[in-house]
C-alpha positions as CSV (number, residue, x, y, z in Angstrom):
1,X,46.4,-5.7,96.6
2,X,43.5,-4.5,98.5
3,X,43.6,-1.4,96.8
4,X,42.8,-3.5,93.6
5,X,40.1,-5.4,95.2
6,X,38.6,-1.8,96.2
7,X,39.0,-0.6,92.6
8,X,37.2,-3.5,90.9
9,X,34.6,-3.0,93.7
10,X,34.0,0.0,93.0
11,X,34.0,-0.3,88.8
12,X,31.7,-4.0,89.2
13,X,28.8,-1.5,91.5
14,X,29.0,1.7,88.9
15,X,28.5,-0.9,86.4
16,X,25.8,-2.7,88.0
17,X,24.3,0.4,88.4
18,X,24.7,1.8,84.7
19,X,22.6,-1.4,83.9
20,X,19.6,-0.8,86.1
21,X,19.4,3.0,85.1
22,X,19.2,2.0,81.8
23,X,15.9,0.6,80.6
24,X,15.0,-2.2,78.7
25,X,12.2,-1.6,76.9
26,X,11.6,2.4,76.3
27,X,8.1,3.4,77.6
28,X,6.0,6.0,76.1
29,X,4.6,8.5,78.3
30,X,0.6,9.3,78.7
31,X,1.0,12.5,76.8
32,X,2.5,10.8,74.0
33,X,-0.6,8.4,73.9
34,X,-3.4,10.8,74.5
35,X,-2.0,12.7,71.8
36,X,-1.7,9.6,69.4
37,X,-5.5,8.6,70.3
38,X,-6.5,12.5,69.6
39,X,-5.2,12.3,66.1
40,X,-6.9,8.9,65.4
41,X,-9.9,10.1,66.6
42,X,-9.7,12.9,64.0
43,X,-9.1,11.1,61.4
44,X,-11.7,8.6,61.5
45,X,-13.8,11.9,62.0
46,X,-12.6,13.6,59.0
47,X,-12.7,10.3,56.8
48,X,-16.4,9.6,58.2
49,X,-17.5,12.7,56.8
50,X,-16.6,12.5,53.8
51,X,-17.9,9.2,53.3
52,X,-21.1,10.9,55.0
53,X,-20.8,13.9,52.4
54,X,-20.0,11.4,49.4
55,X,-23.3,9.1,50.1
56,X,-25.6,12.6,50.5
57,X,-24.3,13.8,47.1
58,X,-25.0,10.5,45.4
59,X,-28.4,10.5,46.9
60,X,-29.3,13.9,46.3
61,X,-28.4,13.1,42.3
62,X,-30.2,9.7,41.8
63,X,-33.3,11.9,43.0
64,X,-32.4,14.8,41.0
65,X,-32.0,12.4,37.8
66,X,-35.3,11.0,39.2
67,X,-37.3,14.0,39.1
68,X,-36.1,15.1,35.9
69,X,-37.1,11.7,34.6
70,X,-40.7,11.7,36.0
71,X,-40.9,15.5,34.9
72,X,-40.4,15.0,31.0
73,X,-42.7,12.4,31.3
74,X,-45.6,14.4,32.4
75,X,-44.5,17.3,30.0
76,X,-44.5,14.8,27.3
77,X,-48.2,13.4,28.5
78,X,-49.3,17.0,28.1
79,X,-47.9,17.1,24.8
80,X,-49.3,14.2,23.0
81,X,-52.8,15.3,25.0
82,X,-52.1,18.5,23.1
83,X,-51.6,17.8,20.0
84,X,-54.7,15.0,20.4
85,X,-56.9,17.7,20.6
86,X,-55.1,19.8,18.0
87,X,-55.7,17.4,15.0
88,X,-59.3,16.6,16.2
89,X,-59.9,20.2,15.5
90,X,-58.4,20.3,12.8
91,X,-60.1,17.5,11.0
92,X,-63.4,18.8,11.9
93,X,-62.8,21.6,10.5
94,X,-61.3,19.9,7.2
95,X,-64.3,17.6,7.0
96,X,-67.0,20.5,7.1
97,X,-65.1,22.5,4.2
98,X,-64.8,19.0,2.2
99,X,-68.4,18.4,2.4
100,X,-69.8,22.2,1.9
101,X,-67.3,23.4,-0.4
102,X,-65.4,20.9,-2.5
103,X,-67.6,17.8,-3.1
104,X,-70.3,19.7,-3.8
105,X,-67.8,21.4,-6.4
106,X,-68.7,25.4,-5.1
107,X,-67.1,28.1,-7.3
108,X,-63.4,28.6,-7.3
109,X,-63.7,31.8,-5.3
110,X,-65.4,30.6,-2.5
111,X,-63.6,27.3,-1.9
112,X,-60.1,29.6,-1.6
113,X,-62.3,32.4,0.8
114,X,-63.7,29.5,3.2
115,X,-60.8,27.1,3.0
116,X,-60.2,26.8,7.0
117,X,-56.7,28.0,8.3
118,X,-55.6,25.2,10.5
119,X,-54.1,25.2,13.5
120,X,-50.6,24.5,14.0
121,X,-49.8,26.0,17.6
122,X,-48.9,22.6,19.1
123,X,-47.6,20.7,16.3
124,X,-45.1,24.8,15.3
125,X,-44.0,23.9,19.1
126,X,-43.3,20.5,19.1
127,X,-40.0,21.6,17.2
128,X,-38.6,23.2,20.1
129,X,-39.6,21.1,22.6
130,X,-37.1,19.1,24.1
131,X,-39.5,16.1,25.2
132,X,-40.7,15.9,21.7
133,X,-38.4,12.8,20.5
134,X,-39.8,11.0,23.0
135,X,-42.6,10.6,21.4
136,X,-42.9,7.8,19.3
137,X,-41.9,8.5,15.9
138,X,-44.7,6.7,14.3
139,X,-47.5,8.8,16.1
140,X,-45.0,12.1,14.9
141,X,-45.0,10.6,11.2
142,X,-48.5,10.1,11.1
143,X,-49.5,13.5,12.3
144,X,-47.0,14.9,9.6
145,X,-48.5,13.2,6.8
146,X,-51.8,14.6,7.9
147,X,-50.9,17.9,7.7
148,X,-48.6,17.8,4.5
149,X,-51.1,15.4,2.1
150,X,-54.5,18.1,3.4
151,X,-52.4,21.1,2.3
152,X,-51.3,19.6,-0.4
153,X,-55.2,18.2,-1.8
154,X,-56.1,21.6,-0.8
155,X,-54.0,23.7,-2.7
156,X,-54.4,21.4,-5.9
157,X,-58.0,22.0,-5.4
158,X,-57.5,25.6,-5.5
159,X,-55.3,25.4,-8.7
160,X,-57.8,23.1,-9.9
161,X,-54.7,20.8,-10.2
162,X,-57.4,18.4,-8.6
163,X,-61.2,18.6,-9.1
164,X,-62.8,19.7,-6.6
165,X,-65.0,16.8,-5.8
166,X,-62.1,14.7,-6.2
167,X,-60.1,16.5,-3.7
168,X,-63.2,16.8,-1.1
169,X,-63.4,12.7,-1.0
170,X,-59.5,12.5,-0.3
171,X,-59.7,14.9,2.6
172,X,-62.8,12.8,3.7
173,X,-60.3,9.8,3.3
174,X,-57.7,11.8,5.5
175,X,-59.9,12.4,7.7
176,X,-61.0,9.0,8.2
177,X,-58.1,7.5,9.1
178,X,-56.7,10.2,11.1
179,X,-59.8,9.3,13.3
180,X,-59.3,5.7,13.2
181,X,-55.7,5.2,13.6
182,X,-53.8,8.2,14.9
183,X,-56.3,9.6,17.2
184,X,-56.9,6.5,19.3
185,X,-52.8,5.6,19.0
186,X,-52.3,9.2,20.0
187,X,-54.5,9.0,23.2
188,X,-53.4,5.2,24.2
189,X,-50.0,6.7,24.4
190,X,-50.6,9.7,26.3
191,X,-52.7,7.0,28.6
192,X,-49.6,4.4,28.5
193,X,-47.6,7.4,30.0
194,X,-49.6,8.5,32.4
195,X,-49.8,4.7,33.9
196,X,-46.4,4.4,33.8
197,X,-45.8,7.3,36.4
198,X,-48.9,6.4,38.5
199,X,-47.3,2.7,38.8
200,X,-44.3,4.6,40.1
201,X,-46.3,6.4,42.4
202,X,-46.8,10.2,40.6
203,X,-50.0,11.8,39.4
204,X,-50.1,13.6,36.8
205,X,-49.8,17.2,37.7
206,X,-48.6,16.6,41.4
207,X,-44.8,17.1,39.7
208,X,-46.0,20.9,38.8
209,X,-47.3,21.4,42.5
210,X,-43.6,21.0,44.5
């Protein structure tokens, strides 16, 4: 009988014992959570970066779309200033030989000998220029006309298609209009434009410097 006792002793103590060996809740060790915080630290690292990196490139594109912006802006200023001075030349030159030549009806051979070659530098260029549909059509249709009805009233006067007195007043007409209507529409543009980029704080030519 006391042998039992002894037993169950014995088996209640390693029992007790089991128990407090084994814990209750399992605790992680300082390794374990130095090495969790170092991981978390690189990941927010990694994911602010890329935010960083993400912000920069969008930046660095509005400004880039910016510049290029501003930049056919001023190219297109230049353009219209361009061709400004190319059709006042041009219809200087058209009114002289209208008033020497043809309304004062000169023979045949000297209106085709002084008949002035025009230029058409700015206005041959225009078609490859990629800022040239910016400009507004009706200051692009105006100058067309110009050109195509003085050829034409020009070479009619030549084939005597037209009399020559006839086809002097016409050009004078051209002429006329040219001065009063596309010249000054043509310039207020070109001025329009270059207000519009010093209200946004670039001068014209500044873009050219950098």
């Amino acid at each position: 009988m006391a042998n039992d006792r002894s037993s169950d002793q014995s088996q209640e103590s390693a029992s007790n014992s089991q128990i407090e060996k084994t814990p209750l809740v399992k605790k992680l060790d300082n390794q374990e959570l130095k090495n969790t915080g170092f991981w978390l630290s690189q990941l927010f690292m990694i994911i602010s970066t890329i935010v960083g990196v993400y912000l920069a490139a969008q930046s660095g594109l509005e400004q880039a779309l910016t510049f290029d912006a501003y930049s056919k802006m001023e190219d297109n200023y230049y353009l219209r200033q361009s061709l400004h001075a190319e059709l006042a030349d041009n219809a200087d030159a058209i009114e002289a030989y209208a008033d020497e030549f043809l309304i004062r009806s000169r023979p045949l051979q000297e209106i085709k000998n002084f008949r002035p070659p025009l230029d058409r530098y700015v206005w041959e260029t225009m078609k490859y220029n990629p800022t040239t549909l910016e400009t507004p059509s009706s200051l692009i249709t105006q100058a067309r006309r110009f050109y195509s009805h003085s050829d034409n009233l020009m070479d009619r006067a030549e084939q005597r298609a037209l009399g020559a007195n006839y086809a002097g007043k016409q050009l004078k007409k051209l002429v006329k209009k040219l001065r009063e209507q596309t010249l000054p529409d043509l310039k207020h543009s070109a001025e329009q434009l270059k207000k519009e980029l010093s209200e946004k704080g670039v001068e014209i030519g500044s873009l050219k410097e950098t």
